[in-house]
C-alpha positions in Angstrom: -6.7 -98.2 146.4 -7.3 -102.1 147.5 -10.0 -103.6 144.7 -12.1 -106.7 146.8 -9.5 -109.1 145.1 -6.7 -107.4 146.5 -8.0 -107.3 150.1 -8.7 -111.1 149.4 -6.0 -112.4 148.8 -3.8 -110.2 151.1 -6.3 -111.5 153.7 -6.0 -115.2 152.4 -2.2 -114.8 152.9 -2.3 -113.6 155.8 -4.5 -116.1 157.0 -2.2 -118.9 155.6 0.9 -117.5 157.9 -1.3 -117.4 161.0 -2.4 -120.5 160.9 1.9 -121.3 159.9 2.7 -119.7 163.0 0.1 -121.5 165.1 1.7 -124.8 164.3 4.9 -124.3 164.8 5.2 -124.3 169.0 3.2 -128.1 168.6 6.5 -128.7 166.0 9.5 -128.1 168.3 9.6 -130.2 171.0 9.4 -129.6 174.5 12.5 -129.9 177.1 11.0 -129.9 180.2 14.3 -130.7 182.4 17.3 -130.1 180.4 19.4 -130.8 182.7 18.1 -134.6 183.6 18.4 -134.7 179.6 22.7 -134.2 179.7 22.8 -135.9 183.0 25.6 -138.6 182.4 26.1 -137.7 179.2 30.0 -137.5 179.3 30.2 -140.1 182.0 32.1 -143.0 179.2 34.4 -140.3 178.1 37.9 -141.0 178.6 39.0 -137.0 179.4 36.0 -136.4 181.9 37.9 -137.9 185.0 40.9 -136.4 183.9 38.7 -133.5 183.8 37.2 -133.6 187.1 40.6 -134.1 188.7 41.8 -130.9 187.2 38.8 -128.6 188.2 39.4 -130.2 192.1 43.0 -129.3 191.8 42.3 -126.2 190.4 39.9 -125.2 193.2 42.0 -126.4 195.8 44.7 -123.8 194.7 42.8 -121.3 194.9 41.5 -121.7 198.5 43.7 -119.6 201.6 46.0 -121.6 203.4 44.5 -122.9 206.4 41.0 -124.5 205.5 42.4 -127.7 204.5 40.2 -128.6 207.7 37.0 -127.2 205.7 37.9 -128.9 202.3 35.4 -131.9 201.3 
């Protein structure tokens, strides 16, 4: 059986990780557009052209014969 002791200090601990919990959304920051955030991030490196060129390359294999008319 919980004494008046007990039940006060389970309820001060308790208290104490409620009010923890509280502050920790007001700790992480907030990302509101991620996306603007990595938006020409990898623009200076060397590979990303080199990159880019492959992906276009890549896709262009992949399309049927006869929409070269279609491609961008």
């Amino acid at each position: 059986m919980l004494t008046n002791n007990n039940l006060e200090q389970r309820l001060a601990a308790l208290e104490a990780e409620v009010a923890d919990l509280k502050r920790r959304p007001a700790a992480i920051p907030r990302i509101d557009d991620w996306l603007e955030q990595i938006t020409g991030s990898v623009k200076d490196v060397e590979a990303f052209e080199e990159i880019l060129r492959l992906g276009r390359e890549l896709r262009e294999a992949d399309r049927p014969r006869g929409d070269e008319e279609a491609a961008p």
